[in-house]
C-alpha positions in Angstrom: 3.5 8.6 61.9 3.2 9.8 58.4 5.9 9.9 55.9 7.8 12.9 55.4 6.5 15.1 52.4 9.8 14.7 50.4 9.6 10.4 51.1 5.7 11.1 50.4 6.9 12.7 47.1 9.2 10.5 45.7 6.9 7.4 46.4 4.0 9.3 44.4 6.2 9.6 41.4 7.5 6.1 41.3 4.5 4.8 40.9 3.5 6.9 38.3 3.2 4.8 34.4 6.8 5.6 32.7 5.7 5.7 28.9 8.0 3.8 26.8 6.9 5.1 23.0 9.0 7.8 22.9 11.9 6.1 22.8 10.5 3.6 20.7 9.9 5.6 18.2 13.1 7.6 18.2 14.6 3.9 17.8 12.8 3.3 14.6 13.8 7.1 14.1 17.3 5.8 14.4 17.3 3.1 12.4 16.2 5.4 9.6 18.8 7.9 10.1 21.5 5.6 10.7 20.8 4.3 6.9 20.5 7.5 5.5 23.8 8.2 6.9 25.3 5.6 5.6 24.0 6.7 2.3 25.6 10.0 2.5 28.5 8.5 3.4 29.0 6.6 -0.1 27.7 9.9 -1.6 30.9 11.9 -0.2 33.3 8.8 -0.8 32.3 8.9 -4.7 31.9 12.6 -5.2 30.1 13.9 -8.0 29.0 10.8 -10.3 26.4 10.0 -13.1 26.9 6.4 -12.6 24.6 5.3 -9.5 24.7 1.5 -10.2 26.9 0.4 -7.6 25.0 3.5 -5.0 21.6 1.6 -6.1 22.8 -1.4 -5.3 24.3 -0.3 -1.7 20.8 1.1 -0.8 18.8 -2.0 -1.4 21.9 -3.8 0.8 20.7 -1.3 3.9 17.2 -2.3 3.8 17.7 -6.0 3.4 19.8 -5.6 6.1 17.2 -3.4 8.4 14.3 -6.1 7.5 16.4 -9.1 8.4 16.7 -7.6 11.8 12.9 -6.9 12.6 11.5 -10.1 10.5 10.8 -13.6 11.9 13.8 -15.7 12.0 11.7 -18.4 9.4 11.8 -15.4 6.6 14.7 -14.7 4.3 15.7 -11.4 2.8 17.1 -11.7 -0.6 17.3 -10.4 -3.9 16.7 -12.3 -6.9 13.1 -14.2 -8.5 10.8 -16.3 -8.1 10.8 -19.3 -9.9 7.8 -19.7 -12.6 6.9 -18.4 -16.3 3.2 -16.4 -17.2 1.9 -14.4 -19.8 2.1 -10.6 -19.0 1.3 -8.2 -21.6 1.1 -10.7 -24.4 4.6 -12.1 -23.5 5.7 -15.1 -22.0 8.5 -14.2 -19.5 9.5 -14.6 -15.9 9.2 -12.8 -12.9 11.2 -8.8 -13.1 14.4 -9.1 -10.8 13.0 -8.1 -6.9 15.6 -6.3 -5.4 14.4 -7.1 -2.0 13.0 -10.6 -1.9 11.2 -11.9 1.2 10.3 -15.4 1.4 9.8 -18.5 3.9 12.9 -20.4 3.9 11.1 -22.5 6.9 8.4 -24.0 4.5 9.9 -23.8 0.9 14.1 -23.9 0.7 15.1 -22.0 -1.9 15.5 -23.6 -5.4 19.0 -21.9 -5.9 20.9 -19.4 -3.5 24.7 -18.0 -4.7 25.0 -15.2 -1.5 22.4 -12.9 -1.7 21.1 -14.1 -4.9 18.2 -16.7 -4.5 15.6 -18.0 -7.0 12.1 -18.9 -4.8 9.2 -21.1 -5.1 6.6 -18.7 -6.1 4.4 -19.7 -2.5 7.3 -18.9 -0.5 6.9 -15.0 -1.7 6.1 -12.8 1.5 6.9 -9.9 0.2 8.4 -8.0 -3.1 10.2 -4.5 -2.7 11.6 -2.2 -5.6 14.6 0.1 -4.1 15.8 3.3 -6.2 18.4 5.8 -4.9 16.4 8.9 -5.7 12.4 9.0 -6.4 12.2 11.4 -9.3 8.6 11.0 -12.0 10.9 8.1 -14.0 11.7 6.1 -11.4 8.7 6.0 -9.3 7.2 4.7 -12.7 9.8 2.0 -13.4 9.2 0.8 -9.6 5.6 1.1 -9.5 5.4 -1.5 -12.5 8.1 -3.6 -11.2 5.9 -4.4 -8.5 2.7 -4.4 -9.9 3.9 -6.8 -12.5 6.0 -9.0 -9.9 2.9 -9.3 -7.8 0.5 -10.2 -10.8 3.5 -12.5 -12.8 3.2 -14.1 -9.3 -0.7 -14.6 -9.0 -1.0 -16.1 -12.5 2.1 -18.4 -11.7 0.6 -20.0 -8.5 -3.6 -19.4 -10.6 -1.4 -21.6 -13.4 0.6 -24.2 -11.2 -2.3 -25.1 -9.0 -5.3 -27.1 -9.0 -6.5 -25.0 -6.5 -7.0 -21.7 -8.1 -4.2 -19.4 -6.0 -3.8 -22.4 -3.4 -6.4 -21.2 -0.7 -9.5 -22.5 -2.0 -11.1 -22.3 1.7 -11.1 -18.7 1.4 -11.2 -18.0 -2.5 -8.6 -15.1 -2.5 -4.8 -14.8 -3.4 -2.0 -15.3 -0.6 -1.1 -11.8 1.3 1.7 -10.5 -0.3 3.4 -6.9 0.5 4.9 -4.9 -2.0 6.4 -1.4 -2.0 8.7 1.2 -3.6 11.0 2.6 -1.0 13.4 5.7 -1.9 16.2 7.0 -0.4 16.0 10.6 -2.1 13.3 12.1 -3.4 12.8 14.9 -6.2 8.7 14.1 -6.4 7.5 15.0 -2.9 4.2 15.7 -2.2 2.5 15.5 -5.8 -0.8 13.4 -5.1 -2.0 14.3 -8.9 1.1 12.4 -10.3 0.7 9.0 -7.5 -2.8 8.7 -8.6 -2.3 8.9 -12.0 0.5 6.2 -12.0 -2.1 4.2 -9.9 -4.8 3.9 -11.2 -3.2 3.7 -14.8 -1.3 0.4 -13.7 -5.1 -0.8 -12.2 -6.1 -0.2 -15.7 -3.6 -2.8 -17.4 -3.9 -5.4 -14.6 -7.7 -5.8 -15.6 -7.0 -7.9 -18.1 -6.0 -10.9 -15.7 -9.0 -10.4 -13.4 -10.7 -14.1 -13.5 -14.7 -14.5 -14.1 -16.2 -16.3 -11.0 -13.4 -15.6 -8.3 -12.3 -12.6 -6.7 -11.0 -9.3 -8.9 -7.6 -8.6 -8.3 -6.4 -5.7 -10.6 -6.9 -3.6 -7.4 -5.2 -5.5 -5.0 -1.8 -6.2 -7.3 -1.5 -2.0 -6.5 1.8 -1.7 -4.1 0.6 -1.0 0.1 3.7 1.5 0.7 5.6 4.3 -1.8 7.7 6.6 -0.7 11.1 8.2 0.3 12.9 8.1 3.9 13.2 12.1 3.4 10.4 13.3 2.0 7.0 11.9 1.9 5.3 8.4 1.5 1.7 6.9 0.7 0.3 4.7 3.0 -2.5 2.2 2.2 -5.9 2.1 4.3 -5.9 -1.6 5.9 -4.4 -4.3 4.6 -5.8 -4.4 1.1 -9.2 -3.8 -0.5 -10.3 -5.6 -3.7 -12.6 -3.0 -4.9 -11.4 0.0 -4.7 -7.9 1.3 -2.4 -7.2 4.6 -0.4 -4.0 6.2 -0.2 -2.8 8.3 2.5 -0.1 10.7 2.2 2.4 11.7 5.2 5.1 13.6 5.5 8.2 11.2 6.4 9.7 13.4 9.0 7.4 14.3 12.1 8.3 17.4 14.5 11.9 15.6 15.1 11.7 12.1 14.4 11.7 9.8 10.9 8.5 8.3 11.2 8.9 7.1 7.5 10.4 3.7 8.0 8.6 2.9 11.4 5.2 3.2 8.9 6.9 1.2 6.4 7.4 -1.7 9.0 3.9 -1.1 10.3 2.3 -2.0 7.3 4.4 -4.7 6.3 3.1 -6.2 9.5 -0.5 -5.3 8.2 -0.3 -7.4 5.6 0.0 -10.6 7.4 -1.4 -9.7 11.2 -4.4 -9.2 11.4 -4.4 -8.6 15.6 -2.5 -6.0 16.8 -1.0 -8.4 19.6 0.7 -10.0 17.1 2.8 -7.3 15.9 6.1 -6.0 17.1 5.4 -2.7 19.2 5.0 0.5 17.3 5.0 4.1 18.3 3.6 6.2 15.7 2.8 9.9 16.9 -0.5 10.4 18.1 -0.7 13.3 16.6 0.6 12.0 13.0 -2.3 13.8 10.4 -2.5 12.9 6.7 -1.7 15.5 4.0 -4.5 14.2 2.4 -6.1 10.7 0.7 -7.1 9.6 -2.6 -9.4 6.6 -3.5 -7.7 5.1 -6.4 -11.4 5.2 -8.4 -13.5 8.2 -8.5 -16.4 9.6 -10.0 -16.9 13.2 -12.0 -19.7 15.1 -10.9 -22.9 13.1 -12.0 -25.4 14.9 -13.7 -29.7 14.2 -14.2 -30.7 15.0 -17.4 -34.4 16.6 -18.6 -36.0 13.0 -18.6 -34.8 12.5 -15.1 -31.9 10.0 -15.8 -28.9 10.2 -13.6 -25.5 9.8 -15.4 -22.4 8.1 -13.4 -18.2 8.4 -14.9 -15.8 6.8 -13.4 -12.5 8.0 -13.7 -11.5 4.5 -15.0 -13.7 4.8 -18.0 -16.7 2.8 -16.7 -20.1 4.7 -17.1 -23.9 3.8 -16.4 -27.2 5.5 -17.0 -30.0 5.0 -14.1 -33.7 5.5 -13.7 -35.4 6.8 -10.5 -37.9 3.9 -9.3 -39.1 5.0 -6.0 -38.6 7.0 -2.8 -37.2 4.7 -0.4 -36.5 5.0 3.8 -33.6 5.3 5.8 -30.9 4.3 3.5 -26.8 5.4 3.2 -27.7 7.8 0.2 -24.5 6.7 -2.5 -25.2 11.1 -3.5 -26.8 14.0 -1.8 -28.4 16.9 -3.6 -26.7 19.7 -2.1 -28.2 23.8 -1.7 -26.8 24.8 -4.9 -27.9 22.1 -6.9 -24.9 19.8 -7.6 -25.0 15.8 -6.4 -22.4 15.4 -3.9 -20.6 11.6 -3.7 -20.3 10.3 -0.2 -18.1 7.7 1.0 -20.8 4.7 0.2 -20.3 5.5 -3.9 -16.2 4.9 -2.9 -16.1 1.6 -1.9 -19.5 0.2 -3.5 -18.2 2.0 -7.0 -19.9 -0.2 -9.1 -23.5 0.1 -8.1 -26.4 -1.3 -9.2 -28.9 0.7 -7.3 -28.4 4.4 -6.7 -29.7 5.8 -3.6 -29.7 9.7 -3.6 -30.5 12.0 -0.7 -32.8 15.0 -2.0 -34.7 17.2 0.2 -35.0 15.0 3.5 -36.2 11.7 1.2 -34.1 9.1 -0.3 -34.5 8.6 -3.6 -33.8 5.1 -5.4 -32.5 5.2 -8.7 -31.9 1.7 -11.1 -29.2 1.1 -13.3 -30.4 1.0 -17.2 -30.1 -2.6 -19.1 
């Protein structure tokens, strides 16, 4: 006998998948909101006030407190330093004050803890965030070099303390490290023009401490994650890229949720986890579309003189001359000649952007081009 069509029915849609990321992400929504109301609420309790010390200092409170209830149990979430002195623009000093301090107090106990307050062994550092109340042009300055110097005070610490160049001589690179600068207000928005600039200028003064014979690392001191819980935020592409980083920019609300923190998280997890089965579960829309990218170096339009030499600036101040050698076969052209008669980069001349051979696409051929001794 077969089942009656309403039993029939109801059996059909039991069995059908129940998806569990919408809720997850209006969970990490939430959590968002719920600190952003909290903000508000020591905004109404003080009134109008041009002394935000004690405001500051509640904000970086919330996020310590939101990170200590998504990290391992074997990290802490502090404020305070790492232990260890280096020379950073011609001054011997230690580490700036971290306002949110994540390290392994598994591995490495803390050298001193008063509360909140903790000074680190330098290889316990997991991670180094700058809070400020309200992102305007100032303070997204301040906190962009507060991290970039943290994170390079704390590669020439552990380059000075070890025998072992950065301690991870198997692999030759510096321990993953996550910085950020996370903002509770923001008066910037969506300005990729002044991000960049702030960028690439901090890559600029960290090339000093690159080290001949090991891997460049004025790139990789750049913070992954900038940005404010109501406005917009950058997002770095991967975990980190030595040669030259990409930016995203997102908005931080999406149709109805705050999708700002949830990314935050993400790519804390980045950092360190490599496999996504190691993560915690994520949600972020499908749908979710950048405003737009910028790779932290670029080129101007290159230009080929009367003699047939082909001219490459970089944004960074770095410049070569090349020679045409030979047409070539099927190679990733770095620049294609395009109908009206301007070289067009392609994505090859953004991450190999200090090339030694040019390849150009012109007219169905690939040309070869040399760089000039």
């Amino acid at each position: 006998m077969s089942e009656p069509p309403a039993q029939a029915s109801a059996k059909s849609a039991s069995t059908t998948p129940f998806s569990l990321e919408p809720g997850l992400r209006e969970y990490y929504s939430s959590q968002a909101e719920l600190m952003l109301a909290q903000y508000e609420n020591i905004n109404r309790l003080l009134g109008p006030t041009h002394d935000w010390t004690h405001p500051g200092d509640f904000c970086e409170i919330l996020l310590r407190d939101f990170l200590r209830r998504f990290l391992p149990p074997s990290w802490s979430v502090d404020k305070g330093f790492f232990y260890g002195r280096s020379s950073v623009e011609v001054e011997d000093t230690h580490c700036p004050e971290i306002d949110v301090l994540i390290h392994d107090s598994q591995q490495f106990r803390p050298l001193f803890r008063m509360g909140d307050f903790v000074i680190v062994q330098p290889q316990a550092v997991r991670g180094m965030i700058q809070i400020k109340r309200t992102l305007t042009k100032t303070q997204v300055r301040k906190g962009i070099a507060n991290a970039v110097n943290a994170k390079q005070h704390l590669l020439n610490v552990l380059w000075s303390t070890s025998t072992m160049g950065w301690g991870y001589p198997a692999w030759g690179l510096p321990p993953h490290v996550f910085t950020a600068v996370v903002g509770f207000a923001d008066k910037v928005g969506d300005d990729p023009a002044f991000y960049h600039e702030c960028l690439l200028n901090s890559y600029k003064r960290c090339l000093v401490y690159d080290r001949p014979e090991t891997q460049a690392t004025s790139m990789y001191v750049l913070p992954s994650f900038i940005g404010s819980l109501t406005s917009h935020f950058l997002f770095l592409d991967g975990p980190c890229n030595f040669r030259n980083q990409t930016y995203h920019r997102y908005d931080s609300i999406h149709g109805c949720d705050n999708i700002c923190i949830q990314a935050f998280l993400y790519k804390f997890f980045q950092v360190f986890l490599q496999a996504a089965h190691e993560m915690p579960p994520f949600a972020l829309p499908g749908d979710m579309k950048p405003l737009g990218s910028f790779p932290i170096l670029q080129f101007e339009v290159p230009s080929i003189d009367a003699a047939g030499n082909l001219s490459l600036l970089r944004n960074d101040g770095w410049a070569a001359t090349y020679r045409k050698t030979s047409t070539t076969g099927a190679r990733q052209p770095h620049l294609v000649l395009t109908d009206t008669g301007e070289l067009q980069p392609t994505g090859l001349l953004h991450s190999d952007h200090t090339p030694q051979e040019l390849f150009v696409g012109k007219e169905g051929t690939i040309e070869q081009y040399e760089m000039a001794k």
